[in-house]
Backbone as numpy.savetxt, mean C-alpha at the origin, in Angstrom:
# Nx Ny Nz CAx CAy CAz Cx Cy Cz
3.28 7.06 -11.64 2.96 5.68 -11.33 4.26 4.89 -11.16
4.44 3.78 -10.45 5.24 3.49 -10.02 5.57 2.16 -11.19
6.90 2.17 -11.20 7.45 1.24 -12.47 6.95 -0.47 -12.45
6.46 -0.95 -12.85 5.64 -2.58 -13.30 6.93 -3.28 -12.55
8.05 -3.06 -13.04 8.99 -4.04 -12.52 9.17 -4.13 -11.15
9.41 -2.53 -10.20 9.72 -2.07 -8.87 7.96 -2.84 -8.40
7.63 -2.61 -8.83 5.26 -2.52 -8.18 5.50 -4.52 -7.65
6.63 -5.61 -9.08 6.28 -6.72 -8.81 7.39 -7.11 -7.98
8.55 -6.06 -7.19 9.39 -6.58 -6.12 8.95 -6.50 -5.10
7.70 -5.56 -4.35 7.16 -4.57 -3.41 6.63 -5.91 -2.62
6.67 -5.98 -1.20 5.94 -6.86 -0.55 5.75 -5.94 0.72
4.86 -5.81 1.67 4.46 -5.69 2.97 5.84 -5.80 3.90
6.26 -5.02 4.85 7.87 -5.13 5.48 7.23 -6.04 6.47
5.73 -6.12 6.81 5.12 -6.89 8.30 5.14 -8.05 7.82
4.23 -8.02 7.29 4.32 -9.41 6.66 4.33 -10.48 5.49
5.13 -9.85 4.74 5.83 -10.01 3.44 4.56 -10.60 2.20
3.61 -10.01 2.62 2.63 -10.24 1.42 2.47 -9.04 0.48
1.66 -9.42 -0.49 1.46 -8.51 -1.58 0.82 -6.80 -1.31
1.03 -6.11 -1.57 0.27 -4.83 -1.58 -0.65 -4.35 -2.91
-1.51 -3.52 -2.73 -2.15 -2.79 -3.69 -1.76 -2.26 -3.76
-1.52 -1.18 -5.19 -1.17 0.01 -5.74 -2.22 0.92 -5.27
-2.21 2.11 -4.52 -3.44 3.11 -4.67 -3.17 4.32 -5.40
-3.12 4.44 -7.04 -2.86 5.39 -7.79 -1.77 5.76 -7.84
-0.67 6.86 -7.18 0.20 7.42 -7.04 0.27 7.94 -5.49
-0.46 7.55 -4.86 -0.24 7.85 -3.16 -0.09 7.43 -2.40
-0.55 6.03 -2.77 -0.10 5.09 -0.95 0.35 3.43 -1.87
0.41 2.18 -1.19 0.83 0.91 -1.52 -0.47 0.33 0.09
-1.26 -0.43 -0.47 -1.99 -0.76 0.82 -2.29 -2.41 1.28
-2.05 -2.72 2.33 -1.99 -4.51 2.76 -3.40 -4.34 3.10
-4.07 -4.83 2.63 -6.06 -5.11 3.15 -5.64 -6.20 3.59
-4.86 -7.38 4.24 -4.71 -8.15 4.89 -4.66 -7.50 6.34
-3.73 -6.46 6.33 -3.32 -5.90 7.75 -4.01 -4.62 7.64
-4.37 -3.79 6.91 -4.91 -2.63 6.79 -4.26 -1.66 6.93
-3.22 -1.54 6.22 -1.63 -1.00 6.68 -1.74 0.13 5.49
-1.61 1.20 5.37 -1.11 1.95 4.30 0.39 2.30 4.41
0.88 2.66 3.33 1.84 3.12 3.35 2.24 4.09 2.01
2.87 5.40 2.28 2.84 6.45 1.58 4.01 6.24 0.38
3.51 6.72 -0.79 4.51 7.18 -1.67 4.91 8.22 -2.12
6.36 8.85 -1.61 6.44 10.07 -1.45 7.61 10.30 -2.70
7.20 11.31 -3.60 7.87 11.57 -4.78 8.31 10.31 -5.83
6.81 9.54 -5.97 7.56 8.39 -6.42 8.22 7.18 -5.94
8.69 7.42 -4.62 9.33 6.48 -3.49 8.33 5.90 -2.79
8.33 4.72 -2.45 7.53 4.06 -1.47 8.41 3.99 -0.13
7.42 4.40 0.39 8.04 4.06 1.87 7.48 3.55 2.91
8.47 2.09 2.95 8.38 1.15 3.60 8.72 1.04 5.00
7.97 1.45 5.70 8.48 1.69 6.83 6.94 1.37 8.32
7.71 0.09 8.37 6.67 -0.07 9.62 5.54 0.98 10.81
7.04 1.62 11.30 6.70 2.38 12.15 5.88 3.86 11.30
5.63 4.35 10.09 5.05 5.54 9.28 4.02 4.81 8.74
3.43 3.12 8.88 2.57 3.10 7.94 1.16 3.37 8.83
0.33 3.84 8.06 -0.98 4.18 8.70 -1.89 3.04 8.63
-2.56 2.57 9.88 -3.70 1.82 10.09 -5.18 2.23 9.64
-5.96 1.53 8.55 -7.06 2.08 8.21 -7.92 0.85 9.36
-8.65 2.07 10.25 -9.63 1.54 10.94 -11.00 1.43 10.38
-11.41 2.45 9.45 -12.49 2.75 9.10 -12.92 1.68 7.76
-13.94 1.13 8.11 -14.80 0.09 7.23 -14.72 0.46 5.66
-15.09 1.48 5.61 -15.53 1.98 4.42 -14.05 3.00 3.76
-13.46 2.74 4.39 -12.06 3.65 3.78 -11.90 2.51 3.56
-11.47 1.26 4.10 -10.89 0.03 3.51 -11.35 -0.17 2.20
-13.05 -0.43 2.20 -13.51 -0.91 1.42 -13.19 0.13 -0.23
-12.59 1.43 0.05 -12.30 2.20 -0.90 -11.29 1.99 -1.14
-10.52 1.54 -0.87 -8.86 1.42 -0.92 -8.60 0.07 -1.91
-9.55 -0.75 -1.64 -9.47 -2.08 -1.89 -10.21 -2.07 -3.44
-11.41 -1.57 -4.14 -11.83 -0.88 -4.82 -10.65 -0.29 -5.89
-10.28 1.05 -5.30 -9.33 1.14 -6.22 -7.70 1.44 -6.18
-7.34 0.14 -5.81 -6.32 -0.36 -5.70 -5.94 -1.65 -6.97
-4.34 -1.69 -7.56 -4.25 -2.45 -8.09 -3.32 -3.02 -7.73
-3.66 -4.42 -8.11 -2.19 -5.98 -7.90 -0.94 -5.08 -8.10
């Protein structure tokens, strides 16, 4: 899990809003529907690698269990 202190510097690189935590695998903007992967612990922030959730119901899972 990613450290409380690093989780409350983390903002969106698009558009500098907050992300969800999704467990130990992704950081996700339900504003933009943006995922983005955490690889060994590392988040990576990176516009061009983050994945677009199109799907209704993947959002709605993400958002679910995702934390501030």
């Amino acid at each position: 899990m990613l450290d409380q202190r690093l989780r409350s510097l983390l903002v969106c690189p698009e558009d500098r809003g907050p992300l969800l935590v999704v467990g130990d695998e992704l950081l996700y903007n339900p504003r933009l529907r943006r995922a983005y992967r955490i690889e060994n612990g590392v988040p990576v922030l990176l516009i061009s690698d983050a994945v677009t959730i199109a799907d209704d119901a993947e959002h709605a899972s993400l958002v679910e269990r995702g934390e501030p």
